[in-house]
MDAnalysis code that builds the backbone (N, CA, C; Angstrom):
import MDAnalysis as mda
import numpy as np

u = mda.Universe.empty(135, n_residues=45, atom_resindex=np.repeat(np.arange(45), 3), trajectory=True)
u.add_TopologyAttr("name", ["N", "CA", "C"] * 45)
u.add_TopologyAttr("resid", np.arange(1, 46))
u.add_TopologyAttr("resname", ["UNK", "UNK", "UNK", "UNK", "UNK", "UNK", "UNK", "UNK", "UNK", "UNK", "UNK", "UNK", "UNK", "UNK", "UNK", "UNK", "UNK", "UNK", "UNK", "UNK", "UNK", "UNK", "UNK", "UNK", "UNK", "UNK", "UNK", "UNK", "UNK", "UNK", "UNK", "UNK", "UNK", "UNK", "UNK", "UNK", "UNK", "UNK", "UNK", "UNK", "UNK", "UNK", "UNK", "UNK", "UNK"])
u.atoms.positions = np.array([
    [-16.414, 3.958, -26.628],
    [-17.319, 3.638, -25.538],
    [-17.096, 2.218, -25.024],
    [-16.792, 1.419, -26.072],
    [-16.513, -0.137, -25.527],
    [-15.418, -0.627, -24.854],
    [-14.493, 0.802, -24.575],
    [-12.910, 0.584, -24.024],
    [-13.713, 0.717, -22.518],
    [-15.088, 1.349, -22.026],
    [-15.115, 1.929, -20.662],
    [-15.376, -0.129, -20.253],
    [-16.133, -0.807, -20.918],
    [-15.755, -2.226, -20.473],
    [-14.949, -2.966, -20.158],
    [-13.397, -2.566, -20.301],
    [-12.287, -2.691, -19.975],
    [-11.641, -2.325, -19.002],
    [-11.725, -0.811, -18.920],
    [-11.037, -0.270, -18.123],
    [-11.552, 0.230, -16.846],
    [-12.794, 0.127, -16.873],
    [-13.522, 0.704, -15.343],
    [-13.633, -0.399, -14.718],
    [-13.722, -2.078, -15.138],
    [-13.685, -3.028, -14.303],
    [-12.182, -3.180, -13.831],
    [-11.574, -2.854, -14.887],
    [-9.269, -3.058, -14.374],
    [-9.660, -1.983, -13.556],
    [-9.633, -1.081, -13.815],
    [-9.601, 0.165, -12.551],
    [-10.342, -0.108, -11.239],
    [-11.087, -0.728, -11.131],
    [-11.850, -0.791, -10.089],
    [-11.073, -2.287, -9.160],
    [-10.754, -3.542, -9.595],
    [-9.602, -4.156, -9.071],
    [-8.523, -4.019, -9.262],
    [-8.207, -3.324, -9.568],
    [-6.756, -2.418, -9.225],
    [-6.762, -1.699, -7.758],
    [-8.087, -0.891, -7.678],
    [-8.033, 0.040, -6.794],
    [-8.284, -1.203, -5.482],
    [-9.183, -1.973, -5.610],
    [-9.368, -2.946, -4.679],
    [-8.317, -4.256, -3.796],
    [-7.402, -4.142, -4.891],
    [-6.158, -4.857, -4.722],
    [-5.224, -3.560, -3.749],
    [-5.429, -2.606, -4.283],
    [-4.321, -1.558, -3.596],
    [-4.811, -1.428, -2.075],
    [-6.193, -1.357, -1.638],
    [-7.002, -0.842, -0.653],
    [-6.360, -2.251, 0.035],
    [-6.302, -3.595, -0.360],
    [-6.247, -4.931, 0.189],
    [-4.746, -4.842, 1.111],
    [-3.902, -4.436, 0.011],
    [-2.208, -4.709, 0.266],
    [-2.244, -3.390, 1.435],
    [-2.673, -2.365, 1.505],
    [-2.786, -1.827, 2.376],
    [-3.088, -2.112, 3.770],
    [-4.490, -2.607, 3.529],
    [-5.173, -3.346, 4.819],
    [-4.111, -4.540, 5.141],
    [-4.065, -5.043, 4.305],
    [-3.219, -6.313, 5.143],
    [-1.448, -6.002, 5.766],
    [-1.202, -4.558, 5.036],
    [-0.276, -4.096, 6.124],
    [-0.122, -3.265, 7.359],
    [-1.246, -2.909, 7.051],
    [-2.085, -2.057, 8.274],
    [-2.265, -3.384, 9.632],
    [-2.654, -3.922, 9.043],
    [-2.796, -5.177, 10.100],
    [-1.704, -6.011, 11.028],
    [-0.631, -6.216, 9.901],
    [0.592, -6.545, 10.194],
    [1.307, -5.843, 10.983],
    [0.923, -4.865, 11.583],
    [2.061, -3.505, 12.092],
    [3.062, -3.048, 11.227],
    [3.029, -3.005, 9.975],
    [3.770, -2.162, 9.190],
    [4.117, -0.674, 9.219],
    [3.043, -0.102, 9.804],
    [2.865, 1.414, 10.819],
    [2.962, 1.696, 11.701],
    [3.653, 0.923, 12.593],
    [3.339, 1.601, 13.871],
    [4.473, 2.390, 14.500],
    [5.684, 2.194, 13.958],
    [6.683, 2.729, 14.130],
    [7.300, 3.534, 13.078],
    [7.146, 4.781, 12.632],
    [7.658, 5.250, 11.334],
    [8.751, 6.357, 11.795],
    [9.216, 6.379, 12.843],
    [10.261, 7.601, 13.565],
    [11.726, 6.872, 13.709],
    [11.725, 5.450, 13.945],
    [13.093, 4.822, 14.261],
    [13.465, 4.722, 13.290],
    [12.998, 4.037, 12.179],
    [13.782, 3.433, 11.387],
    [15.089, 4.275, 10.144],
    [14.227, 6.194, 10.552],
    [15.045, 6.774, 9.617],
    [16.216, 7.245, 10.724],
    [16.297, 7.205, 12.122],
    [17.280, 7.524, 13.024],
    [18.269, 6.381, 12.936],
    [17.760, 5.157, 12.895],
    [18.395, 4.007, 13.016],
    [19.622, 3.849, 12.133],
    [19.484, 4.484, 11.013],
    [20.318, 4.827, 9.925],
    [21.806, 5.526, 10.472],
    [21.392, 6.545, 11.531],
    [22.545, 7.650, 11.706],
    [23.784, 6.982, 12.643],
    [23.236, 5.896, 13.461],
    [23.803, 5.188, 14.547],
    [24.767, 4.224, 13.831],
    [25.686, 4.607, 14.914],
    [26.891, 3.801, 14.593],
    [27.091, 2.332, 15.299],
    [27.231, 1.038, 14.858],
    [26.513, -0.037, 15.158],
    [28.585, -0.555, 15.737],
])
């Protein structure tokens, strides 16, 4: 029972850190283009 003191607070900034790195790439435009970059590959430069 004394492990849930451990691990539900790590779990819970864990999950809060993940939601963060998200948001802050969400923000960045890290998404907004997800169709070129796998075509971009096929092109001959």
């Amino acid at each position: 029972m004394t492990v849930l003191y451990v691990i539900l607070p790590l779990a819970l900034v864990l999950a809060a850190a993940a939601l963060w790195a998200f948001y802050r790439c969400l923000c960045q435009g890290q998404f907004d283009d997800l169709d070129t970059p796998p075509v971009r590959a096929l092109h001959d430069d």
